[in-house]
N, C-alpha and C positions, 0 to 999 in steps of 0.2 A: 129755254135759254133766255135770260132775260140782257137785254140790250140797254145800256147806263142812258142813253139817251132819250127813246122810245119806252124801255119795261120791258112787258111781255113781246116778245116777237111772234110765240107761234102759240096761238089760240090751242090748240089742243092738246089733251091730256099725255096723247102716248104717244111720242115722236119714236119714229126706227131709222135708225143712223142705215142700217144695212138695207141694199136694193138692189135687188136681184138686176143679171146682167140686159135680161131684156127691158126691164124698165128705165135704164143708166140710157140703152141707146133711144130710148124717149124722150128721155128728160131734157137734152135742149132744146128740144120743141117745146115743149111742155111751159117751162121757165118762159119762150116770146109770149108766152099767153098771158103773164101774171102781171102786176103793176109793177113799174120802174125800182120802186120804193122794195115791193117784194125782190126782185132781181138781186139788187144791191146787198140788202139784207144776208137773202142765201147766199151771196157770194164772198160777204165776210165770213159766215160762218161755217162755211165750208169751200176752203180752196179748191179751186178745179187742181191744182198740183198736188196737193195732197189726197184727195180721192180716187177715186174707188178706195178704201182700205182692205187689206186682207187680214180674214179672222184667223187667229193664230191660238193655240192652250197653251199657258204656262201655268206649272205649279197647281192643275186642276181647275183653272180659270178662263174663263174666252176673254180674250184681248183681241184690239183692233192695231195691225200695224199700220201707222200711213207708209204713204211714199217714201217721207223722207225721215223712215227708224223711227220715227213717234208710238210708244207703244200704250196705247188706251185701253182702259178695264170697260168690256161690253157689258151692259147692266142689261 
């Protein structure tokens, strides 16, 4: 994802949208451990109200629904 202000945000090659349910109850702990800047960041680019997504198949495809009916093509 690249951020208009910063560029690259996430140094690594192969980001996974999808996380399993025991890692999710990790991850606010997780996130107090990261830098402000990092906090921020993740939390533009993924709203805590729109996540978890659920994978859904349409039409032979994995898609991700958010929360609120957003329907995302999972690559």
């Amino acid at each position: 994802m690249k951020c208009p202000l910063h560029g690259e945000r996430f140094s690594t090659t192969h980001f996974h949208v999808y996380v399993p349910a025991w890692l999710r109850e990790k991850q606010p702990f997780t996130l107090l451990q990261k830098s402000t800047q990092y906090q921020k960041a993740w939390a533009a680019g993924f709203p805590a109200h729109l996540w978890p997504a659920e994978l859904v198949t349409a039409g032979g495809k994995d898609m991700l629904r958010l929360k609120d009916g957003t329907i995302l093509e999972a690559q």
